[in-house]
N, C-alpha and C positions, 0 to 999 in steps of 0.2 A: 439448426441453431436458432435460438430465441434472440434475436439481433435487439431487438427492443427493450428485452431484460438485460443485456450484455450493456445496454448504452444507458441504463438508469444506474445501472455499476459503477459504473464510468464516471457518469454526471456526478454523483457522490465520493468515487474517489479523489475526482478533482477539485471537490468543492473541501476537504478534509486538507487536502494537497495548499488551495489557494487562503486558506486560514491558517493556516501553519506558516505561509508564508508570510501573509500579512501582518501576522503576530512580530515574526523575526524582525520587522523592522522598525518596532515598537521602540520607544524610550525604554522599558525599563518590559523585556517581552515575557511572558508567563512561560517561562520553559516547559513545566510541564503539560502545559495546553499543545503547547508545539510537537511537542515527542510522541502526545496520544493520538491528536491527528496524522502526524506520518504515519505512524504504527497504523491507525485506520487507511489512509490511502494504501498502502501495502497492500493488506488485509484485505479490501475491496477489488483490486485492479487483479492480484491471484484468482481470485473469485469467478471474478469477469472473466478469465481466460479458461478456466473452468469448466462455467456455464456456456460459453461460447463451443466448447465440444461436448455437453450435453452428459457431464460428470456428477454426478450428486453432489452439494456441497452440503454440510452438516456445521450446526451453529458452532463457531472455534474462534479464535483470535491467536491459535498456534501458527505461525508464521511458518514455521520448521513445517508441519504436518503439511500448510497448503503449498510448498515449494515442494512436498515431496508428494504429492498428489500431481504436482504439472510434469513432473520430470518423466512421471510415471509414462506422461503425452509425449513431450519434448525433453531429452536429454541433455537440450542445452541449458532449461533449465537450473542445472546443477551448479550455473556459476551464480543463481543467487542463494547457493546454501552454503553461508559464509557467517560467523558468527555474528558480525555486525550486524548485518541483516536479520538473521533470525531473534535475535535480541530486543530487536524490537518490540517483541512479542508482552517481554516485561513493562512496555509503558500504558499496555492495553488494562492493565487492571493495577499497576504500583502507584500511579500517578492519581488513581480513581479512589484510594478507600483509608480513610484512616489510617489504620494500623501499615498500611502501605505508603502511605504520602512522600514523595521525592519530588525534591526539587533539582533537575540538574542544571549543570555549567548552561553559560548561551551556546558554548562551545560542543556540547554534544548536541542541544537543541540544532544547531546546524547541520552537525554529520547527520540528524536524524530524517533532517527533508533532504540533502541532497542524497542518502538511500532511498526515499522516498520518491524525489525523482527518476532517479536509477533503475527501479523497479517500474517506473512507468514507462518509462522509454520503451524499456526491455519487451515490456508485455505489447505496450501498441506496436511495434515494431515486428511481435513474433504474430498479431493479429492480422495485421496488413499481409505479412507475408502467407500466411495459411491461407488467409482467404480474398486475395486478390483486390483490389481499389478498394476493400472493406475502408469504410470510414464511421468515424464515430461520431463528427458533429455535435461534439460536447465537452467543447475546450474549454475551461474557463479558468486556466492556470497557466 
């Protein structure tokens, strides 16, 4: 395992993770800023678990595709292939272009990072456990 590459994952999914958050408690917060960063800390922290078992990853922002790439590892996996969650997938490019531009509720902006935390937990948790006092040392959310 490239532990090093695993923990620059990391460093940027939480930094995706800790802007979305700080957004949320904005007077008046960008929801869509908020929504494409969870979607990114998702997208990344999958990644990182990945790369941590030495998986190919291939350029995607399919949420669905890299939950079913982990499960392929881990079976437990399967409890983040849940609509919610995969759905995310849509703020990685609607929130981003014109002819796509959404603005959602603050209300979904929220579901959006606490699946976003959800997913992190999920991952450091299955990291730690695979690989014993594994730490990442790259908290910043």
């Amino acid at each position: 395992m490239n532990l090093e590459t695993v923990r620059k994952w990391i460093l940027k999914a939480n930094n995706d993770l800790k802007v979305a958050k700080d957004e949320l408690l904005t007077e008046n917060p960008a929801t869509d800023v908020i929504c494409f960063h969870a979607q990114q800390c998702v997208e990344k922290y999958l990644k990182a678990y990945l790369i941590a078992f030495e998986k190919p990853i291939r350029k995607t922002h399919d949420i669905a595709e890299l939950v079913i790439q982990c499960i392929k590892i881990d079976a437990d996996f399967s409890c983040l292939y849940r609509v919610e969650i995969v759905s995310l997938t849509d703020y990685a490019v609607e929130v981003r272009y014109p002819d796509e531009f959404y603005f959602p509720p603050v209300e979904e902006a929220e579901q959006a990072v606490k699946l976003a935390e959800e997913v992190k937990n999920f991952v450091i948790e299955k990291l730690h456990n695979k690989f014993g006092g594994w730490e990442v040392n790259a908290e910043n959310s």
